[in-house]
Structure formats: C-alpha cells, structure tokens
C-alpha positions as CSV (number, residue, x, y, z in Angstrom):
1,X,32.1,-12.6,23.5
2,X,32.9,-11.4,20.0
3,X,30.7,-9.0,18.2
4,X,31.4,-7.8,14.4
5,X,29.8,-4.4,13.3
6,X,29.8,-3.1,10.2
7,X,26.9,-1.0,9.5
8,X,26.0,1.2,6.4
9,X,23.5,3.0,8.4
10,X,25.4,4.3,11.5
11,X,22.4,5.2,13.3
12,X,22.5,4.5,17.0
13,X,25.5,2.2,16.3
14,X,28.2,4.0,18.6
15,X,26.0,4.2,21.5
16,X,25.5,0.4,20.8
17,X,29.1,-0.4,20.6
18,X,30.2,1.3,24.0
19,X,27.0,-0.4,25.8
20,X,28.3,-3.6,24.1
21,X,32.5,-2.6,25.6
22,X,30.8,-1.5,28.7
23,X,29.5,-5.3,29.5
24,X,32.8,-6.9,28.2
25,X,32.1,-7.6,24.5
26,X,35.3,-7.4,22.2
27,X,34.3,-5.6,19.0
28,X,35.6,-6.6,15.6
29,X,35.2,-3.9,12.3
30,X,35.6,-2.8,9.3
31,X,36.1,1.0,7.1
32,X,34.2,3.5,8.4
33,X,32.2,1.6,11.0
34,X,36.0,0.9,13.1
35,X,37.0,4.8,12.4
36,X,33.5,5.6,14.3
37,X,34.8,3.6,16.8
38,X,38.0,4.4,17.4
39,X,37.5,7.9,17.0
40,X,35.1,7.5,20.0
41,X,37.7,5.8,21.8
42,X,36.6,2.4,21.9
43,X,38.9,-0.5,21.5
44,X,38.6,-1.9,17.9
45,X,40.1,-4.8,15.7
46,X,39.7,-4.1,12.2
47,X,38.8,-7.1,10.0
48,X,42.1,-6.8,8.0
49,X,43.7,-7.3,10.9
50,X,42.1,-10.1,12.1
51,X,42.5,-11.9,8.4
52,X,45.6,-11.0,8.0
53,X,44.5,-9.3,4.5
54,X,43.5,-6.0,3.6
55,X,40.4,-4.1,2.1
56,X,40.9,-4.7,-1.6
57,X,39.2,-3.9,-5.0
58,X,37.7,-0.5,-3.9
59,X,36.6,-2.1,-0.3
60,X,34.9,-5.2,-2.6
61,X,36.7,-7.7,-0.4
62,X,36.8,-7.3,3.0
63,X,35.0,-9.9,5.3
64,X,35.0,-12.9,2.5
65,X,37.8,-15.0,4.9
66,X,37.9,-18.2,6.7
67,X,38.4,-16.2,9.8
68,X,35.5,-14.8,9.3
69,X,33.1,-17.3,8.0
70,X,34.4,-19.8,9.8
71,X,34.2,-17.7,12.9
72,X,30.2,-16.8,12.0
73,X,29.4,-20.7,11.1
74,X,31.3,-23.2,13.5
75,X,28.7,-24.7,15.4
76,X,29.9,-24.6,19.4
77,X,28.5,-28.1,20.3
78,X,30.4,-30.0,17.5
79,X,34.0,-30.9,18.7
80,X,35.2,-31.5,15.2
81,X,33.8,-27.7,14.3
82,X,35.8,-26.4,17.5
83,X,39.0,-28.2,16.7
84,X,39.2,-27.2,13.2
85,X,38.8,-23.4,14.4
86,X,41.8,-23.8,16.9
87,X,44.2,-25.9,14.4
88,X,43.8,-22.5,12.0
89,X,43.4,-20.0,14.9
90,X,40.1,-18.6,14.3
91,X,38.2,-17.6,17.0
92,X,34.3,-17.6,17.4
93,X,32.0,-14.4,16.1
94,X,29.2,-14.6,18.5
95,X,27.4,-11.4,17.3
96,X,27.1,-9.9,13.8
97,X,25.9,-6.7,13.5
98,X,25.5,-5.8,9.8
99,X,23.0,-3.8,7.5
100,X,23.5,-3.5,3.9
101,X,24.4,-1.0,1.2
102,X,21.6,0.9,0.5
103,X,20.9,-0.8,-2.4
104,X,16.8,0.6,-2.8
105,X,17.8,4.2,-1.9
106,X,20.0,4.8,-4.4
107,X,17.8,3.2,-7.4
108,X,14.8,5.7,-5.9
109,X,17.1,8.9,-6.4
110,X,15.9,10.3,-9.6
111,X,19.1,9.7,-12.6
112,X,20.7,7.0,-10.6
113,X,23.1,5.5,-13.2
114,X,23.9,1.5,-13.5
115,X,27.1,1.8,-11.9
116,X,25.5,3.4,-8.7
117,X,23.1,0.9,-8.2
118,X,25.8,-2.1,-9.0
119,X,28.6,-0.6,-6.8
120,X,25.9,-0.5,-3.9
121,X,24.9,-4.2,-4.6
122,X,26.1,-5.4,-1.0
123,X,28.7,-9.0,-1.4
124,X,30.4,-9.3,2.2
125,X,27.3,-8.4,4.2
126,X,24.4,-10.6,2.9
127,X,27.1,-13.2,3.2
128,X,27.8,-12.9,6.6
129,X,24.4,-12.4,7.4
130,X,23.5,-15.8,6.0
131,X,26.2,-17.4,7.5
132,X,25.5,-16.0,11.3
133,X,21.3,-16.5,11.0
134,X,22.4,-19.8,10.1
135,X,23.8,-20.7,12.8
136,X,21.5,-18.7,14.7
137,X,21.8,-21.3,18.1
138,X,25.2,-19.8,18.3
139,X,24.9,-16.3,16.7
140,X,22.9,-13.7,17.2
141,X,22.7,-11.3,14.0
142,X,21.1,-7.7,13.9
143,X,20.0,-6.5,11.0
144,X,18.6,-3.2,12.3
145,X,19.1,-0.5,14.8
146,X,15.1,-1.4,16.2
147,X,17.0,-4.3,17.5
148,X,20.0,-3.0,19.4
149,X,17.7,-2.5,22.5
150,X,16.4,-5.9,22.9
151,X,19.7,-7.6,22.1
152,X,21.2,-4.8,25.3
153,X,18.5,-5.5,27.0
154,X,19.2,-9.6,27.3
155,X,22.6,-9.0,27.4
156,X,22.6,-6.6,30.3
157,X,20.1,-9.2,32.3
158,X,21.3,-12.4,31.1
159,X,25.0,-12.2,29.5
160,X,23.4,-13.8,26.7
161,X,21.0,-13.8,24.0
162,X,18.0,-16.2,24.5
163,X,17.2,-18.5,21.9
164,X,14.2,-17.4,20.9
165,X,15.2,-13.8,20.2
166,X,18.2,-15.3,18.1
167,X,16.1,-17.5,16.3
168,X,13.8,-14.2,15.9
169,X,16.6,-12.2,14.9
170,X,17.3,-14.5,12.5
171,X,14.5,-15.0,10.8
172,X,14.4,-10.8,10.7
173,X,18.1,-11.7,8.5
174,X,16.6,-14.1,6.1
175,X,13.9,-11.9,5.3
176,X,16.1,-8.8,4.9
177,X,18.0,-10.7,2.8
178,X,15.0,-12.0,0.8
179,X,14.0,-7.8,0.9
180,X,17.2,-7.0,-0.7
181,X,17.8,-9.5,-3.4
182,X,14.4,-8.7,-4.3
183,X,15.0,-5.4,-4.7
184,X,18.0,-6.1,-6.9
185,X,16.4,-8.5,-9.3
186,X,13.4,-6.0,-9.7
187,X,15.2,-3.7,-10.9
188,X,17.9,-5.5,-13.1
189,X,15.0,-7.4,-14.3
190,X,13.0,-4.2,-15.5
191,X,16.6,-2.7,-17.6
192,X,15.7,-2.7,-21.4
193,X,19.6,-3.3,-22.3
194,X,19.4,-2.2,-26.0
195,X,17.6,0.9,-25.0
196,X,19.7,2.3,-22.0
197,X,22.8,2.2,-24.6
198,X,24.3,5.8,-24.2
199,X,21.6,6.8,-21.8
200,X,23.5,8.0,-18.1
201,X,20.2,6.0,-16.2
202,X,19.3,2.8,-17.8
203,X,16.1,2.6,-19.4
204,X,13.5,0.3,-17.3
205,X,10.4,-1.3,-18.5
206,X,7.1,-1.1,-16.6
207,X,6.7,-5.0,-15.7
208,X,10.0,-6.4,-14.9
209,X,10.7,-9.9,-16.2
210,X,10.8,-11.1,-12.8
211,X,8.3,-9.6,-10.5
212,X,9.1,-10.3,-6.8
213,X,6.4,-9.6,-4.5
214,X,7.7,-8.5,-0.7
215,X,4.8,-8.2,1.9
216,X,4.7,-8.1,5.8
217,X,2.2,-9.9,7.8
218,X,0.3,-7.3,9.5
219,X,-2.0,-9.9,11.7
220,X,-4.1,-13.1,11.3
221,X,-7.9,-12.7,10.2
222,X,-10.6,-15.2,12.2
223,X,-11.4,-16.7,8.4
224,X,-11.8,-15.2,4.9
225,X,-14.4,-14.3,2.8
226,X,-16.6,-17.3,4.7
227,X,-16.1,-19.0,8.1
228,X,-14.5,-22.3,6.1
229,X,-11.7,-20.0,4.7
230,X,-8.4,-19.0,6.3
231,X,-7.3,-15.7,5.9
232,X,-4.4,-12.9,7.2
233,X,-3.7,-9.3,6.2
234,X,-0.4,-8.4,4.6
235,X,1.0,-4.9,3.5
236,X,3.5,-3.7,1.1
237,X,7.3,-3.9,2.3
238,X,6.9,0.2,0.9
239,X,3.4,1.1,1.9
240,X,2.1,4.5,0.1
241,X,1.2,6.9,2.6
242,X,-1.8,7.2,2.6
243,X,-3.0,3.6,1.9
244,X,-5.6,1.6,4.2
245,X,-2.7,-0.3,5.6
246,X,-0.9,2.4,7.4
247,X,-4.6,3.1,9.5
248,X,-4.6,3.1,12.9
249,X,-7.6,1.4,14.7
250,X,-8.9,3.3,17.9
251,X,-10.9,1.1,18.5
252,X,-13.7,-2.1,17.5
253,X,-13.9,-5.4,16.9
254,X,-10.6,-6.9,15.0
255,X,-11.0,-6.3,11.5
256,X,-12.4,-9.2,9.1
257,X,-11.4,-10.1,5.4
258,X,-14.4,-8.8,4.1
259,X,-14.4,-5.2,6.4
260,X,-10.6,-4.9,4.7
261,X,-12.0,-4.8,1.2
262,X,-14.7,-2.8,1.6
263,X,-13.0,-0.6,3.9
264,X,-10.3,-0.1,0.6
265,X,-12.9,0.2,-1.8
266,X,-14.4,2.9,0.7
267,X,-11.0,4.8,1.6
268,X,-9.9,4.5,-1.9
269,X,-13.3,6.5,-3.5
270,X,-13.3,9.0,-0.6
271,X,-9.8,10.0,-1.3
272,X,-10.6,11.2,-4.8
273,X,-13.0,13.9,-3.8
274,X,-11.3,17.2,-3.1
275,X,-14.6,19.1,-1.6
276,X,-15.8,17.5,1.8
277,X,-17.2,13.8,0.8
278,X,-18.2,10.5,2.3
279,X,-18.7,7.3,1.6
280,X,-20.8,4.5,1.7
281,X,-19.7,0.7,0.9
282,X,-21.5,-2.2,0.7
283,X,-19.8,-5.8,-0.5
284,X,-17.4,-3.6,-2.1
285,X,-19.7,-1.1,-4.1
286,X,-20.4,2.5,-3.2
287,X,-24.1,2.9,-2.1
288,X,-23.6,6.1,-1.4
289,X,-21.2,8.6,-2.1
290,X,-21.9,12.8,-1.6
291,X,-20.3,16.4,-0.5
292,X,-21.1,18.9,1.4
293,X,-20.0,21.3,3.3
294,X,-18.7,19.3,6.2
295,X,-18.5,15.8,7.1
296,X,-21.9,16.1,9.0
297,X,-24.1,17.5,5.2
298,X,-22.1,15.1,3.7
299,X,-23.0,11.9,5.7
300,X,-26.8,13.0,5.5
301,X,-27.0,12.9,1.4
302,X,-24.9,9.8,1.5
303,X,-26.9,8.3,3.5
304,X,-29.8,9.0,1.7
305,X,-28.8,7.5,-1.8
306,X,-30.0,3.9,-0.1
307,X,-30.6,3.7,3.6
308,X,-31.5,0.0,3.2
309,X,-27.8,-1.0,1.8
310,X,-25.9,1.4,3.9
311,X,-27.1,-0.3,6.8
312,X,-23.9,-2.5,8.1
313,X,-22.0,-0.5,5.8
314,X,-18.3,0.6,5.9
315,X,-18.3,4.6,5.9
316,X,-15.3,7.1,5.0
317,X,-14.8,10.5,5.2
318,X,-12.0,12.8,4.2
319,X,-12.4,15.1,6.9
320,X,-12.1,15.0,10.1
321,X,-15.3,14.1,12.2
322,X,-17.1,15.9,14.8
323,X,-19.6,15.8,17.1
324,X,-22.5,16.4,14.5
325,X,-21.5,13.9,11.9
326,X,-20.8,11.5,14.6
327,X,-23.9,11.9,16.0
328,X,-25.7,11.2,13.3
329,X,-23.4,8.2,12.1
330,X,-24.2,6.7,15.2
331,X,-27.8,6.4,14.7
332,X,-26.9,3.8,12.2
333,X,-25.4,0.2,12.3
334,X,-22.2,0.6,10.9
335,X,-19.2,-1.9,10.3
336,X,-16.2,0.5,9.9
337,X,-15.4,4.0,10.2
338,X,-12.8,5.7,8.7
339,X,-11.9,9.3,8.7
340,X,-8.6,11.4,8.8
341,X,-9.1,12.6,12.6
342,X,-11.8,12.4,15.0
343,X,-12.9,15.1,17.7
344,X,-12.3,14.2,21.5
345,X,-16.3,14.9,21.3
346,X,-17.4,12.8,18.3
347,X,-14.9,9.8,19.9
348,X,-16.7,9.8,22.8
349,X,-20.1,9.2,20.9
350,X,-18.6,5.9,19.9
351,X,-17.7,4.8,23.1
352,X,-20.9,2.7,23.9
353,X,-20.5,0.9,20.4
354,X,-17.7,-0.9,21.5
355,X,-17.8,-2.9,18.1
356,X,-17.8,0.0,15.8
357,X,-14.4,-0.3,14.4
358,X,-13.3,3.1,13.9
359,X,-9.7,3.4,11.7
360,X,-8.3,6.9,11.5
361,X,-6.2,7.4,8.6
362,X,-3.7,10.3,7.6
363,X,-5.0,11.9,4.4
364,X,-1.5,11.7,1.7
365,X,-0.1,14.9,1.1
366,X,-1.4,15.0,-2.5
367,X,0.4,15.7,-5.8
368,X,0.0,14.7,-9.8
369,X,1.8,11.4,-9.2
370,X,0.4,8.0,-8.2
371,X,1.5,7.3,-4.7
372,X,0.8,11.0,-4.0
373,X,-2.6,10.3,-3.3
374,X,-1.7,7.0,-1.4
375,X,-2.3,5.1,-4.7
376,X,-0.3,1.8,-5.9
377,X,1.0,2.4,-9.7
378,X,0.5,-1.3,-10.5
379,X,-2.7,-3.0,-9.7
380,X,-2.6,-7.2,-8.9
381,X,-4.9,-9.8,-9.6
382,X,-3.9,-13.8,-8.5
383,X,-5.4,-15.7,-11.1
384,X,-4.8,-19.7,-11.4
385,X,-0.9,-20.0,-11.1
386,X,0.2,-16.8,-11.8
387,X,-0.8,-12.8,-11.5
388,X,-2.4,-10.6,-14.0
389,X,-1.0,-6.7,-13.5
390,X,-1.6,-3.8,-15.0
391,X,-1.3,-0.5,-14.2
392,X,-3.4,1.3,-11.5
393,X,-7.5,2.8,-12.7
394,X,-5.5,6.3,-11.6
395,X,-7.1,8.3,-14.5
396,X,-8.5,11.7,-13.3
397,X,-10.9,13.3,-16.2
398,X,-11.1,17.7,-16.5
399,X,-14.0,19.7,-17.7
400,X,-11.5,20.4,-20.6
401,X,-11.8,16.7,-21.7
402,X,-15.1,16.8,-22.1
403,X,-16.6,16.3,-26.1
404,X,-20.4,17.3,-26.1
405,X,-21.5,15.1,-28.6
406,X,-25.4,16.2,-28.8
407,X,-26.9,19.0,-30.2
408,X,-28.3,20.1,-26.8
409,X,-25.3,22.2,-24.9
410,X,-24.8,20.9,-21.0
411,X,-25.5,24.0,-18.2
412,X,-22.6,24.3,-15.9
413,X,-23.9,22.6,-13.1
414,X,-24.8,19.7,-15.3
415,X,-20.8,19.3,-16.1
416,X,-20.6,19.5,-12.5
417,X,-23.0,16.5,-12.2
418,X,-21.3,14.6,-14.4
419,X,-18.5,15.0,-13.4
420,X,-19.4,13.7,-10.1
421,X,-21.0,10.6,-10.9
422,X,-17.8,9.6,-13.5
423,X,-16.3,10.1,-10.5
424,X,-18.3,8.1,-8.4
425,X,-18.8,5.1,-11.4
426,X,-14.8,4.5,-11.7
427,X,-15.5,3.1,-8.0
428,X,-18.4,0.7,-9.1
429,X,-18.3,-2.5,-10.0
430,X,-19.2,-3.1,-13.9
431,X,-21.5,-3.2,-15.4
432,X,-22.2,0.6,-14.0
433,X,-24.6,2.7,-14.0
434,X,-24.9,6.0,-11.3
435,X,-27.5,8.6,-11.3
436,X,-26.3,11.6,-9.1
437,X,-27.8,15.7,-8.7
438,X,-26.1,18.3,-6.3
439,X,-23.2,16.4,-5.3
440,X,-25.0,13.6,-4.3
441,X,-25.4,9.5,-6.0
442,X,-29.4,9.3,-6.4
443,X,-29.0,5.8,-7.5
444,X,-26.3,3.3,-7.9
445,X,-27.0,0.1,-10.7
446,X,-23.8,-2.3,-10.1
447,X,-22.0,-5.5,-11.1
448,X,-24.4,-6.5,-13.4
449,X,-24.4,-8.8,-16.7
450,X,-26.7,-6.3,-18.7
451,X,-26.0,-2.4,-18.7
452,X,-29.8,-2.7,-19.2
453,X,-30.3,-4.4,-15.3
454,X,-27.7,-1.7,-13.8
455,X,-30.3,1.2,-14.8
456,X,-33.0,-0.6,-14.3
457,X,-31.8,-1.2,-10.9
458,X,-30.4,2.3,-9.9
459,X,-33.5,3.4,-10.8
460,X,-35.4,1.3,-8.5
461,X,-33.5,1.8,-5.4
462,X,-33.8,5.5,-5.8
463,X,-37.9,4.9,-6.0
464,X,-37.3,2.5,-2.7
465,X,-35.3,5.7,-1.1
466,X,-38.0,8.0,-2.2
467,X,-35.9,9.9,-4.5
468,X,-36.8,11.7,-8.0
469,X,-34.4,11.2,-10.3
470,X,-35.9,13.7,-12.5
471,X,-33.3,16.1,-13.9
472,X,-30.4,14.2,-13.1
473,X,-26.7,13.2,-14.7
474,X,-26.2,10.2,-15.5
475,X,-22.5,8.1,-16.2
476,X,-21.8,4.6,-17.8
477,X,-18.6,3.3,-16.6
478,X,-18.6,1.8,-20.4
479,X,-20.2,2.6,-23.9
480,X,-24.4,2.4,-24.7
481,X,-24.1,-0.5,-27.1
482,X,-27.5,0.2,-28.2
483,X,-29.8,2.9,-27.1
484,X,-31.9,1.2,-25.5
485,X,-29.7,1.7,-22.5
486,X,-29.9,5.3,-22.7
487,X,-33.9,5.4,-22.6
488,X,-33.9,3.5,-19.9
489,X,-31.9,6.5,-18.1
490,X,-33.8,9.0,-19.7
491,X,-37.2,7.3,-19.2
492,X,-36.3,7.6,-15.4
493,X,-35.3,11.0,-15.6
494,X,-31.9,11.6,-16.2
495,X,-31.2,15.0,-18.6
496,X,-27.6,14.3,-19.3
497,X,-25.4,11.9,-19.5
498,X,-21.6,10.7,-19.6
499,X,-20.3,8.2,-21.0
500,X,-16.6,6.7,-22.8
501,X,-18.0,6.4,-26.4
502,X,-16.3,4.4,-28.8
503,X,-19.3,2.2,-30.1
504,X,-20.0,1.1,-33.7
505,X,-23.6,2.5,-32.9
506,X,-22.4,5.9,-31.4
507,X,-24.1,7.6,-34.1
508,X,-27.2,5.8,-32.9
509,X,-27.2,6.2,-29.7
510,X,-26.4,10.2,-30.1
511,X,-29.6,10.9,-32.7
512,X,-31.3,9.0,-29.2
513,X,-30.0,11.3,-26.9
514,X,-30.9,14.3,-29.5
515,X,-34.8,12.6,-29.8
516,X,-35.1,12.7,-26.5
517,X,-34.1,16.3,-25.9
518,X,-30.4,15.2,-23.1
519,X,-27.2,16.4,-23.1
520,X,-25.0,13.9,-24.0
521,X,-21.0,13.7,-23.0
522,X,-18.3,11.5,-24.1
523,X,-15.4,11.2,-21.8
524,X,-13.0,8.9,-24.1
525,X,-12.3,7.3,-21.3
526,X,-13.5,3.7,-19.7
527,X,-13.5,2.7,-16.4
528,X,-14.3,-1.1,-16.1
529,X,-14.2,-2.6,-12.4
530,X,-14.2,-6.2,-12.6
C-alpha cells in the first residue's frame, strides 16, 4: 500500500505516518510534510522524486503529474486502467492524505493583503483530493486529523479500509472542497477592485456578489412547522459562540422545528440583558421577559406578565439555575429550557419530566462586536427563488441617545423602564407594543395589522393576569401614526413612552402626549420584526 501525505496542518500527522510504516504502508511526500518525516526517521519518497520533476514556481507545482494523478485515479478493476499505469511505470496511490492551505485563516487575520490570501489559494491539493474521493472504491482520502484514528483503526483490524468509510471519507473531501472554494469565491466576490487601488488589504463590500451559503446537518426533525412538512436542523460551517446551535441538550424529548425557533427567539432576547433575566416565548414572541436578582425573582415576574401563554412555553435564562428557580419552573408545563449551567440540585428536579428538554448553553464572552454576543452580522430570509439579507437588528440604544420630546421631563427610573421595554420590543413581532414597570413586561401586544390592536391587546392580557398597568413605560417598536395610538396606552395607564419618531404627525402626536400629562421619548431608532 501507498499512502501520499501532505498536510498544511501537521497536527497529529507524524504519529500517523509511523503507525501507517509500522503496518507496512510506503509513504510518498512533499516540502515540509517529507522533512517532518524524515527528520523523524521514517522512510520517505518525496514527490519530486517519484515524478521525476521538482517543486517549481515558489512550490506552485508540485503534485500536478501523471504519476500522481494517474496513480490517485486508475480504477483497480479495469485492465485497460492497470495496463496503462504499468506501460508508463506509475504505480497506484491507495491513500491520500491532504488538507489545504489555510485559505479562511489567513483572510480572518486583521490586514491580510490580496497577495496573502491568493498565494494560500490551494491548486495541487483540492486536485488530488478530487481525484482520490473520486475514485473513492479504490482510495481512501483524509481530509482531517479527526480521521486518522478510524482510518488506523480499520487498517490495524482489517489491512484495509472498508467501503463504507471510504465512501464516507470521501464525501467528508467533496464537501471540504465545496468548504474551501466557497470560501474563496466569498471573499473574491466581496473585493471592490477600484476601491482597494493603493490600499495594502483590498477593500470588501458587505454582500458579496456571490453569496455561498455552507451549513452542516446537525440532525433530522420528525416534520416542520406541521406534521405534513419535512424538516432538519443545520448550523453554520463557523458557528458564533454563543449561538443556539452550539447547545448541548441534557436531556428531553428530540427537539422539533417549531421548539428551535422559539428556543432562538428565546436565547437570542435573554442574551441582551446584562442584569439577571428570563425569558418567556410563545410561537416566537416574548410573553414574558423580566430581571431580578437571580434566576429564581426573575422567573417569578416573567412568569407573571401572562401565565395563560407561558404555559408550553420555551423559557431562557442567562444565569445559571438552581434549585429555587428550578423548583418553581417545574410547577409549570414547559417545552424547553435553556440556561448557561444548571445545579447538580436544580437538574435533579427535572429528572421526573423526562420530556422537558433542557439545552445548556455557554453564555459568549461579550464584547462591542457582533459575534461577541453570539450574534450573526448578516440576517437571512428565503423568499421565492432567492434570499433577502440584510444586516443583523444588532442595534443597542444608551440613556445618552435618548431625545425627550415632551414638555414633561422623564424620572430616572422611568428611563430605566423604557429602556427595558425597547429592549424587550426589538424581540417582538410587529406591529409592537410592550408595557413594562420594575424590570418586568406588564403586557405584550404583538404581530398585529393595526398598532391600535397591539395596545389594545397588551392591555387586555395584563387585565387577564391581574395586573395594573397604571404608571407604566410604554415602547412602540415603530412611530404613532396618529395619536390615537398613544391614548390607547395612556388610557390604560402608561406615563411614559418610547418610541422611534419620524412621523409627518410627530408634532401631533407630541402636543398628545403633553395633553395628557406623559413623558414622551424618541429613540431614532426602529426596530421592525417581520
């Protein structure tokens, strides 16, 4: 048996190699890989020896040879294949061991000039890797270290690879190669030529001109959004840390379509809260969303907003749980949990609701930038033959940004309040309208045609949960085109309000909010959720 290895990422290669010598495999190289090698003590061929050429053009050609190729793609049960290799004296590759330049780190390095990234566009090895996965009945190609064990592990038992972890590996190949010329054309594709004249690192555009989506299959779903439709749950190639995909299920029912998007509309509102929070979803709207001091003061104001929809809700906290807050969780029916730990004590709550499915998800490390809060930058929508995108609802709003608009000045713990419920409306679908007090949604109006119905509705479930909403804030995810919309609030209660602004009746609906004696806010901002 032959094995070629050349390997850009040396890690766990050598130890491979010698296990590989050890069972009687001759090994084949190239550059740095053979040095590793041979420096070890292993018996090597280099490639240029076995072409009869050398490296040439800065190490651009190397493996691009008949005796290569030819040795990657003969098929063994064709005579005429097998002939042709020994009139020209090639002899058979029968595993390829090969990962790429590291094309993606090198554009991620902050400056990284047009000549890096082209010099680490990988020729020879994508080429040899198509050529042995292939012929994958014949070859057996790794593409990464993860694989060297299973490969030894066959090899040591059998003397050979079967053919279904060949065929395996080599659909792994395909789809690294897919990976990588992705990654290329994304980034050649977002280069503003005219721009990056001059400039040491090209100028890119946000939305490349190609836009090459790259996901892994994470598992199959029993159906979709209903029983007729068939569904499965994919993540990122990258994922941010932090993201619902990287959770870790401890334990519950298999996830369904419909717990995955709630349970990201959940996660995604929790994250945003600095001060102990949870939240409450319910077909993808937050029914109730507070802080506290812990997780356990949290949960009970949540909860409180709208006991009715937060039954068979998904819940998230962003801190850890105990025994208190799971305790009381309990007492509910609940779809999902999530949270960033879990006590040994608060786990063992759960343990007689074997269907509770209860994800534990590392909190990201934080930061100013998108992903550091486990956020994508660009945001997707599949419409009819093609994608809408646009970049991520990531805006955060400061007291400082604030414009008091009314002649009535707001306390401090009325900024506070509206602060909280802008907050808590960027997470509602529109049209939205969120009453909140102390840290804590009183009443949540979503997803409906008229602003007018999302009061009117808030307002209601608040009277259904026994709440007053008298003296609370008040935000529109979008501008009062009239001010009717704005009694409505104030008729209910609310003494101050927030909202983007930007109407041609702003004017109007300001003198409203001086008649009636609130404090009214303009963020500048709008936060549509369609």
């Amino acid at each position: 048996m032959n094995a070629l290895i050349s390997v850009s990422d040396k890690t766990g290669v050598l130890e491979f190699a010698q296990a590989l010598h050890a069972l009687g495999v001759k090994l084949l190289s190239t550059g740095g890989t053979a040095k590793l090698l041979a420096d070890a003590g292993l018996p090597v061929t280099e490639v240029a020896e076995l072409t009869g050429f050398p490296e040439m053009l800065d190490g651009r050609v190397k493996t691009l040879h008949p005796k290569v190729h030819g040795g990657l793609l003969a098929r063994r049960d064709l005579p005429a294949h097998m002939a042709a290799l020994k009139e020209h004296g090639i002899d058979t590759i029968d595993l390829l061991v090969v990962n790429l330049y590291p094309f993606e780190a090198t554009v991620a390095k902050a400056g990284c000039t047009l000549e890096d990234a082209i010099e680490n566009i990988d020729i020879g090895g994508p080429a040899m890797v198509r050529s042995a996965a292939k012929n994958w009945k014949d070859v057996g190609v790794l593409t990464d270290a993860s694989q060297y064990p299973v490969a030894l592990a066959e090899l040591k038992a059998n003397g050979k690879l079967s053919d279904k972890t060949k065929f395996a590996f080599s659909v792994a190949a395909f789809n690294r190669i897919a990976d990588y010329d992705g990654a290329i054309s994304d980034y050649l594709s977002a280069i503003d030529f005219d721009a990056s004249i001059g400039q040491p690192a090209p100028k890119r555009t946000l939305f490349p001109a190609q836009s090459n989506g790259r996901f892994v299959k994470l598992q199959d779903l029993r159906y979709g959004e209903n029983p007729h439709q068939q569904a499965a749950f994919y993540r990122d190639l990258y994922p941010a840390p932090g993201s619902l995909v990287t959770a870790k299920q401890l334990q519950g029912k298999e996830l369904s379509y419909n717990n995955i998007a709630d349970a990201d509309a959940a996660w995604e509102c929790v994250k945003s809260f600095d001060a102990p929070a949870c939240v409450i979803v319910k077909h993808a709207n937050p029914c109730g969303v507070a802080v506290g001091k812990d997780a356990h003061e949290a949960y009970g104001k949540a909860f409180k907003t709208d006991p009715t929809s937060a039954c068979g809700g998904i819940i998230a906290f962003n801190r850890p749980m105990d025994r208190a807050a799971a305790e009381a969780v309990s007492k509910q029916f609940v779809e999902v949990l999530m949270a960033p730990g879990y006590s040994p004590e608060a786990l063992e709550v759960f343990k007689s609701k074997v269907n509770v499915r209860i994800l534990e998800i590392a909190l990201p490390p934080g930061g100013k930038t998108d992903w550091d809060n486990g956020r994508n930058a660009v945001d997707v929508k599949r419409i009819g033959s093609g994608l809408l995108m646009q970049t991520a609802d990531n805006r955060e709003l400061s007291i400082d940004e604030l414009k008091v608009v009314s002649k009535k000045q707001p306390t401090p713990q009325q900024l506070q309040d509206l602060l909280f419920a802008w907050k808590v409306a960027k997470y509602v679908k529109s049209n939205a309208i969120v009453f909140c007090a102390d840290g804590m949604t009183m009443g949540v109006g979503a997803g409906q045609m008229s602003r007018l119905d999302s009061a009117r509705i808030a307002s209601i479930k608040a009277q259904h949960a026994g709440l007053t909403l008298a003296g609370t804030a008040v935000a529109s995810d979008a501008f009062f085109p009239f001010r009717d919309g704005l009694d409505v609030v104030v008729d209910a209660g609310a003494t101050c309000v927030i909202q983007p602004g930007g109407s041609m009746r702003d004017q109007e609906v300001i003198d409203a909010a001086d008649e009636r004696g609130v404090v009214m806010v303009f963020s500048g901002v709008r936060h549509f959720r369609h």
